[in-house]
VMD Tcl script that draws the C-alpha trace (Angstrom):
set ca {
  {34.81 45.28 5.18}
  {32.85 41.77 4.65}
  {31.71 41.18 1.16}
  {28.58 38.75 1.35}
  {29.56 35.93 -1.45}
  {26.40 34.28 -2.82}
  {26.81 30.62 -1.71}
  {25.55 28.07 -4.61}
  {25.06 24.46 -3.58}
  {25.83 22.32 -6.63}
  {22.43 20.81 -8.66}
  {21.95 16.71 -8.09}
  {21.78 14.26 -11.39}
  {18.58 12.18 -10.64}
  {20.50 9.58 -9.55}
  {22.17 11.64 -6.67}
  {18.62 13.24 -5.89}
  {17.09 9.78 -5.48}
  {20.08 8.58 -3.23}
  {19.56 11.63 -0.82}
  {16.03 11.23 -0.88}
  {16.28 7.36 -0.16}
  {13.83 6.39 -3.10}
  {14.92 4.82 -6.46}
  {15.72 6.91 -9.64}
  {12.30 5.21 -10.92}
  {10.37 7.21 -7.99}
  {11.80 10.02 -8.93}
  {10.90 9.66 -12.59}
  {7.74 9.26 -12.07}
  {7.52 12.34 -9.84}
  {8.66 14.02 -12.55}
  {6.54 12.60 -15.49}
  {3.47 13.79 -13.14}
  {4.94 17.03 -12.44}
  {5.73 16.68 -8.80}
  {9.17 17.55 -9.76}
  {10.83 19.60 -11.58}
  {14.67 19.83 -12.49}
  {16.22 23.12 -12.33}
  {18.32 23.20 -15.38}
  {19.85 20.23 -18.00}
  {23.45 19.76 -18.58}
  {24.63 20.53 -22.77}
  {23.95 16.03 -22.92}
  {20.61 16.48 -21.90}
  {20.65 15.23 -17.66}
  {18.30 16.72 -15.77}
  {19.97 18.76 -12.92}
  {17.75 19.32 -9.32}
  {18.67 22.28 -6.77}
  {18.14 21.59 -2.70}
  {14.45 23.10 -3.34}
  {13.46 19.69 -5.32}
  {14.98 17.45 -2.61}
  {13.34 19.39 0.20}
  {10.01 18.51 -2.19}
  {11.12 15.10 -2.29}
  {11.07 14.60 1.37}
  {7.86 16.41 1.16}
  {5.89 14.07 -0.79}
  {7.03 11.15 0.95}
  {5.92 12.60 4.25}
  {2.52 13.21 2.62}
  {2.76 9.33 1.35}
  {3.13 7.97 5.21}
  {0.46 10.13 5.78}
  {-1.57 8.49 3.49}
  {-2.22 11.51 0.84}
  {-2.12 9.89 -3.05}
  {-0.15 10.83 -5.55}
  {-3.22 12.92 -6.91}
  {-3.94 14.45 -3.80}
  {-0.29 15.65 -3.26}
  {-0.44 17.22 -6.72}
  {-3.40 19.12 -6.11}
  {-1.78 20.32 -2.34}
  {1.43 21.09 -4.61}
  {-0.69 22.85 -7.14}
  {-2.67 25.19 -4.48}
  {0.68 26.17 -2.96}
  {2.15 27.40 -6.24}
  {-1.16 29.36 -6.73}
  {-0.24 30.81 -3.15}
  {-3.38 29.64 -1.62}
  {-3.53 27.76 1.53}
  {-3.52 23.87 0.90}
  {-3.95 23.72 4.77}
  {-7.99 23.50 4.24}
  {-7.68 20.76 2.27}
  {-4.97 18.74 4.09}
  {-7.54 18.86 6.74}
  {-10.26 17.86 5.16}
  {-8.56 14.62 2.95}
  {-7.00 13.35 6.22}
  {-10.68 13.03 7.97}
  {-11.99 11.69 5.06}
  {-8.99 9.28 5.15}
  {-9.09 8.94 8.73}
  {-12.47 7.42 8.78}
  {-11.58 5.46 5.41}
  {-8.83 3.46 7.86}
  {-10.63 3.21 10.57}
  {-13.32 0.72 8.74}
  {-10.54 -0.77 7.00}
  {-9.48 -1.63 10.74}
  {-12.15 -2.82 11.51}
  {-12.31 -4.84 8.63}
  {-8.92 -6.21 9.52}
  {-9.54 -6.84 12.76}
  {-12.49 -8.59 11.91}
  {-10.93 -10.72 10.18}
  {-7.94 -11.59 12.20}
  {-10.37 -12.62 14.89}
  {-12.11 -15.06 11.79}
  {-8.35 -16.51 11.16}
  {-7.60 -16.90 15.29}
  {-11.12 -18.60 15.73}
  {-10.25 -20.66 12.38}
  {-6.49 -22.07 13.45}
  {-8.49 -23.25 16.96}
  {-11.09 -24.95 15.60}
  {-8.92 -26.49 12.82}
  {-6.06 -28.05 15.10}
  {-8.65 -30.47 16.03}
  {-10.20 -31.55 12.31}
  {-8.06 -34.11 10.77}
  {-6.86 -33.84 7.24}
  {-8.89 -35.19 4.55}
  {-9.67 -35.87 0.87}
  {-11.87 -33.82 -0.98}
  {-14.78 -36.00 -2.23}
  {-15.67 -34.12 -5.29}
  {-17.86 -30.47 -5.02}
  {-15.75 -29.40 -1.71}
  {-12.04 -28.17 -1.93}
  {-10.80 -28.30 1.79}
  {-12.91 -29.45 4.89}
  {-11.13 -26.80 6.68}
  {-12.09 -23.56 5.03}
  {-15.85 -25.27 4.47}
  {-16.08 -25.55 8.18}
  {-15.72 -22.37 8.96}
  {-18.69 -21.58 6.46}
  {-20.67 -24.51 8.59}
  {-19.34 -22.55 12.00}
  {-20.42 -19.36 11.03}
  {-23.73 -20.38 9.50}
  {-23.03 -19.78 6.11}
  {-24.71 -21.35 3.13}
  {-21.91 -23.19 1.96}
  {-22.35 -26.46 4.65}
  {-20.48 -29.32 3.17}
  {-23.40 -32.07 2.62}
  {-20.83 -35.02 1.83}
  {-18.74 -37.10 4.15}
  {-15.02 -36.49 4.39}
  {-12.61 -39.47 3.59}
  {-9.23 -39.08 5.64}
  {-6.49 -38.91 4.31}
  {-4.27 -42.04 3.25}
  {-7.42 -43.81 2.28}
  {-8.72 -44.71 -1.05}
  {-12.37 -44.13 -2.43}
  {-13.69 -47.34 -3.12}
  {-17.70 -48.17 -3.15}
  {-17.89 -48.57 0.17}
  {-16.83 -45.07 1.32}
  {-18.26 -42.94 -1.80}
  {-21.38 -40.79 -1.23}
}
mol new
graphics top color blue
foreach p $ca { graphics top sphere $p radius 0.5 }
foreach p [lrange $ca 0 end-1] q [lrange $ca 1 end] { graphics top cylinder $p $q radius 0.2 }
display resetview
C-alpha cells in the first residue's frame, strides 16, 4: 500500500524570491510595502519567508507590467481576484483604454521621428555658426523657420571661427 506524503517545497528569503523572479530585492520590497506580496511566514530573526504561490505572483505582475497595467491597476486586478470576482472585465477594459493611450503616443513618436529625419537633412547643409545674441543654435531655429513657426530668427548668423567686430554685428 502507497502512503501519499505531503510534498513541502521550502519558503524563499526575499533575496532568493527576487533571484527566481529576475527582479532586484528592491522590486520585491516594494511589492510588498504595496501589498502585492505577501510572505508566508518569518523566521524566529524576523526574514520574511515566500512559498511558490508568491513567486508564481511575481511572474504575474511582471507579465501585467509588459502589458502595460500600473502598479495600481495590478492591485486592484489582485484585489478583485481575492474577492473571487472576475478581474477579466476589467483587464479588458484598461487594456483598450491603454491601447488607444499608445496608439497616440505612436503617433506622437512617429511624428516626431519624421521632424528629427527631416531636421538631420536639412541641417547637413547649414554651416555651423555663432549665436549672435537672442538665438541659441541656427539649427534648431531653422526648423521653427521650416515649419512656419513663430520663432524665425530675424538676425544674421556669423560662422564660426570669426569674431564679432562692427562690421558684422546686427
Amino acid at each position: 500500500m502507497t502512503t501519499k506524503e505531503e510534498v513541502t517545497l521550502p519558503l524563499m528569503t526575499v533575496r532568493q524570491l527576487a533571484r527566481q523572479g529576475d527582479v532586484t530585492v528592491h522590486v520585491v520590497r516594494n511589492y510588498l510595502r504595496r501589498g502585492l506580496l505577501q510572505a508566508a511566514t518569518r523566521t524566529e530573526g524576523g526574514y520574511q519567508l515566500f512559498s511558490t504561490s508568491e513567486l508564481l505572483r511575481l511572474h504575474f505582475i511582471r507579465t501585467a507590467q509588459h502589458l502595460g497595467f500600473t502598479l495600481g491597476e495590478i492591485e486592484e486586478i489582485i484585489h478583485h481576484s481575492l474577492l473571487r470576482h472576475s478581474p477579466c472585465p476589467l483587464v479588458r477594459d484598461i487594456i483598450r483604454r491603454r491601447l488607444d493611450d499608445t496608439r497616440q503616443q505612436l503617433d506622437r513618436l512617429l511624428a516626431m521621428h519624421g521632424r528629427m529625419e527631416r531636421a538631420i537633412h536639412a541641417w547637413a547643409e547649414l554651416p555651423d555658426s555663432i549665436p549672435t545674441g537672442d538665438d541659441v543654435c541656427a539649427l534648431i531655429e531653422s526648423v521653427a523657420a521650416a515649419e512656419g513657426g513663430g520663432f524665425v530668427k530675424s538676425t544674421p548668423r556669423r560662422l564660426l571661427g570669426r569674431r564679432p567686430t562692427e562690421e558684422n554685428l546686427p
